[in-house]
C-alpha positions in Angstrom: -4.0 -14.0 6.9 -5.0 -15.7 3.4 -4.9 -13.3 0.5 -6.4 -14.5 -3.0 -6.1 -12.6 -6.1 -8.2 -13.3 -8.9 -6.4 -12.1 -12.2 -5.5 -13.1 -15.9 -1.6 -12.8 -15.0 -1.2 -15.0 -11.9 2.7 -15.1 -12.4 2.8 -11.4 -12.2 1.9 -11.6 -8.4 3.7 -15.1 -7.7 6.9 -13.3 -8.7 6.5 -10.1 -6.9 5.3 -11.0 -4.0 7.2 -14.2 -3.6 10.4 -12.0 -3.6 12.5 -10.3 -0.7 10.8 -9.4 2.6 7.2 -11.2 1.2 8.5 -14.1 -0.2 10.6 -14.7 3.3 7.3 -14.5 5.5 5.7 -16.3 2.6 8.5 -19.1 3.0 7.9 -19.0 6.9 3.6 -19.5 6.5 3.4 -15.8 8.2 0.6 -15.5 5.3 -1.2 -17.6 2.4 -1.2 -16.3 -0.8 -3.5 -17.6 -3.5 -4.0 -16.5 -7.2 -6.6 -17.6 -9.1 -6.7 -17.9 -12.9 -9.6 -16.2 -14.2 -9.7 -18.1 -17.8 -9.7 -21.2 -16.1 -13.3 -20.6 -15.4 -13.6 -19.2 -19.5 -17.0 -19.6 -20.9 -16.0 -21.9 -23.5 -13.1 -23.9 -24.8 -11.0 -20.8 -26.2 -11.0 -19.4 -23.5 -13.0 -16.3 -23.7 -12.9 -13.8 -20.7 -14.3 -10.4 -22.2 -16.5 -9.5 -25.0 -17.4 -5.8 -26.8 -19.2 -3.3 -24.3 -23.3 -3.1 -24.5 -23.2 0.5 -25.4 -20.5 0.6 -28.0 -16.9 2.2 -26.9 -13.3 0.7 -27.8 -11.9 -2.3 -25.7 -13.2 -5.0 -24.6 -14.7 -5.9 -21.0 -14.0 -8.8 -18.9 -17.2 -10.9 -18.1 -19.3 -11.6 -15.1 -19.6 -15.4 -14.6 -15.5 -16.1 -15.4 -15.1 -13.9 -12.3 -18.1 -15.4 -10.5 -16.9 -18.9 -10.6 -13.2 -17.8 -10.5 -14.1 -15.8 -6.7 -16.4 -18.9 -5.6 -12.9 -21.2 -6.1 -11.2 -18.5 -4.1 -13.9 -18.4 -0.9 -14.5 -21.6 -1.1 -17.3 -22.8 1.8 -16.5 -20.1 3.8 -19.8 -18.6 5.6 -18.0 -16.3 7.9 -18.0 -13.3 5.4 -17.5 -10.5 8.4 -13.9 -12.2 8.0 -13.6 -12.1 4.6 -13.7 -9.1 2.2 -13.5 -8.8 -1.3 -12.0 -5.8 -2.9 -11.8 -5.0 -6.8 -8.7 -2.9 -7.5 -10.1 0.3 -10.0 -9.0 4.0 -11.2 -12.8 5.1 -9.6 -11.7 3.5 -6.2 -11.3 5.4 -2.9 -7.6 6.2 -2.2 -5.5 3.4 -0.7 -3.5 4.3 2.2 -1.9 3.4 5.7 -4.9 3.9 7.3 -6.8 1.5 4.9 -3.8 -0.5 4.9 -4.2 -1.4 9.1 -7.9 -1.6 9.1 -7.9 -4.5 6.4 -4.9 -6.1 7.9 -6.5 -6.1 11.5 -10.4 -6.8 10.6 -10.2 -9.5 8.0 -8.6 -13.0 8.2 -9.0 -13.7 4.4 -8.6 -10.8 1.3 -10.6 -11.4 -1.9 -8.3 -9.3 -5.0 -9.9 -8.9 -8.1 -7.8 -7.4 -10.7 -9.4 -6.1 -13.8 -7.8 -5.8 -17.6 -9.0 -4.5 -20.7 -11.7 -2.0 -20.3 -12.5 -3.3 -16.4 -15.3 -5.9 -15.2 -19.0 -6.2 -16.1 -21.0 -3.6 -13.3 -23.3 -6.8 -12.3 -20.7 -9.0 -10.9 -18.9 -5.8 -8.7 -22.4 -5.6 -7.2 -23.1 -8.6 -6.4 -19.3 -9.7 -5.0 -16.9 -7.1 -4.4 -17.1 -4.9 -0.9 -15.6 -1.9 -1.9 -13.2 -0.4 -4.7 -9.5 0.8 -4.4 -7.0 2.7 -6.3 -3.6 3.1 -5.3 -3.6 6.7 -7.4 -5.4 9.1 -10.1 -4.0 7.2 -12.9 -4.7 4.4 -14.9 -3.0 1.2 -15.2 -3.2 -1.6 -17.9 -4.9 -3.9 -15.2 -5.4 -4.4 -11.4 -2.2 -6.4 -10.9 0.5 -3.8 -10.0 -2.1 -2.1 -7.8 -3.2 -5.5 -6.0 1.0 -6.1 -5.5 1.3 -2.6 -3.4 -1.6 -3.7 -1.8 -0.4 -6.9 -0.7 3.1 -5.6 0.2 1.5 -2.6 2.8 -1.2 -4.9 4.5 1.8 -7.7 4.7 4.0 -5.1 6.4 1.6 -5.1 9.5 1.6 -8.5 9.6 3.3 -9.6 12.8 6.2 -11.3 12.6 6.9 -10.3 8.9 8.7 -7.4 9.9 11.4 -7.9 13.0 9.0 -6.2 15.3 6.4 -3.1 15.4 9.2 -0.4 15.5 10.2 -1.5 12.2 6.6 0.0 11.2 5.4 2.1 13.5 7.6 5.3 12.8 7.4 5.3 9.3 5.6 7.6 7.0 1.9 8.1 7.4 1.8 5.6 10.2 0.8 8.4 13.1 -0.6 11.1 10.5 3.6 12.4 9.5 5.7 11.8 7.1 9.3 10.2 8.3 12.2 11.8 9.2 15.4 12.1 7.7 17.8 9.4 8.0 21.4 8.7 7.7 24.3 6.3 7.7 27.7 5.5 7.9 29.9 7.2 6.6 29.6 10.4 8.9 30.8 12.8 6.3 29.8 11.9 2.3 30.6 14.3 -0.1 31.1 17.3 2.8 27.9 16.1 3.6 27.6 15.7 6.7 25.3 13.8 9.8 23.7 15.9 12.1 25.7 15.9 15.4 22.3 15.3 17.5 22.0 11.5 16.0 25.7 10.7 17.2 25.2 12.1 20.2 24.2 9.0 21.9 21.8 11.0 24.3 18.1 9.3 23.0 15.5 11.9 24.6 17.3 14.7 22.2 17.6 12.3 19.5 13.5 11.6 19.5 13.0 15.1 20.1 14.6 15.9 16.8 13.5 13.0 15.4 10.0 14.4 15.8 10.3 17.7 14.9 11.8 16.5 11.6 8.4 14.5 11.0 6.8 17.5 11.6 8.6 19.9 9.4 8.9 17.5 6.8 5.0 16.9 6.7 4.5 20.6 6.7 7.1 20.9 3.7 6.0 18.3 1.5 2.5 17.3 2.3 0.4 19.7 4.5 -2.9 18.4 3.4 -1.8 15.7 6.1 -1.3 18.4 8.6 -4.3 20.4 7.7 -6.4 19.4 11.1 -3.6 19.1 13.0 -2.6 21.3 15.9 0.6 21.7 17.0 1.5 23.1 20.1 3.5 26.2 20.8 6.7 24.0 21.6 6.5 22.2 18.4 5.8 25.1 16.4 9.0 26.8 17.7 11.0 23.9 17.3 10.0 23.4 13.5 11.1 27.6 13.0 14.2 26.5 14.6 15.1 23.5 12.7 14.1 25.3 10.0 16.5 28.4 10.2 19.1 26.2 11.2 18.9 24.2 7.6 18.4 27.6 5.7 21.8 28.6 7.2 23.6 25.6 6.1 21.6 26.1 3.1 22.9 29.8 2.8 26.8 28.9 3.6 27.3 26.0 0.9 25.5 28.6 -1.3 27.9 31.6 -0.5 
């Protein structure tokens, strides 16, 4: 996979994404990562990037043909666009997430970033270059660059080989509609705290069996708009009521 991110702050990505578990499969040529300087395609000498907003307003907005030429460097001769897909990282996006996340890391050999600053990028070159928007959440950022960096670090996560192998990612959070289960190391007892018996029981069906109905209840706890369509069958329901009254009377006795 060949990721380019056209942005103002090139050294912002370089040093996040060229650290821990990105920078190794970066080292190992798992993926090619490419940032592109936007003012090096400035309309004149100084440099210039933005200019005041037709319309009035504060701020300033980054121009179309900087980001024109700057994305041309980036595709190159490509003519297989089905492959490539060119995404422009903004607040008015649709919502990044895991499922986005496999879908752009599965369908597309080569990712197009744009990252925006100031007050964003002139209308006329989003529609006549960038695929679709994305935010990363209902908030605003200074520019596009943290956002394109979770990007990045999610799609490169899927990646095979950057990971040790799909277990490492497959029973996570939000990878089959659940958030994770709890989960614990040594030592057994921290601060008479202490690991559920089940996980050193060595006996593996019981230990996925809990394992999922911890996803479950957890889901159903902390995020049940994930959960809203889903239906669980008698079994699972009655395990979640019994995980869940065993932790309220653990709850109960440290509290008595």
């Amino acid at each position: 996979m060949k990721l380019s991110v056209l942005t103002l702050f090139p050294e912002l990505i370089e040093t996040v994404d060229g650290s821990s578990i990105t920078g190794r499969a970066q080292t190992a040529g798992l993926f090619e990562l490419q940032t592109v300087q936007i003012r090096d395609f400035a309309v004149n000498r100084y440099g210039q990037v933005d200019d005041r907003c037709y319309g009035g307003g504060t701020g300033m907005l980054m121009m179309a043909e900087p980001i024109y030429q700057a994305w041309h460097h980036a595709a190159g001769e490509e003519t297989a666009r089905e492959k490539t897909r060119t995404i422009y990282l903004s607040p008015r996006g649709a919502l990044f997430n895991q499922s986005k996340a496999r879908q752009l890391s599965s369908c597309y050999s080569h990712l197009i970033l744009l990252c925006g600053h100031y007050e964003g990028v002139d209308q006329r070159v989003l529609d006549e270059l960038v695929d679709e928007e994305l935010s990363i959440g209902d908030y605003v950022l200074t520019g596009g660059e943290l956002a394109a960096c979770v990007v990045i670090d999610a799609l490169l996560r899927l990646v095979p080989g950057v990971l040790p192998d799909e277990s490492a990612y497959m029973r996570e959070s939000h990878m089959a509609g659940l958030l994770e289960y709890p989960q614990y190391t040594r030592p057994a007892v921290w601060h008479e705290r202490s690991v559920p018996d089940i996980l050193m029981s060595g006996h593996q069906a019981n230990i996925e069996n809990w394992q999922q109905t911890r996803s479950e209840l957890e889901t159903l706890r902390r995020r049940p708009d994930l959960v809203s369509a889903r239906r669980f069958s008698r079994e699972e329901w009655l395990a979640m009521i019994k995980a869940y009254r065993e932790e309220s009377k653990k709850t109960d006795g440290k509290e008595g």
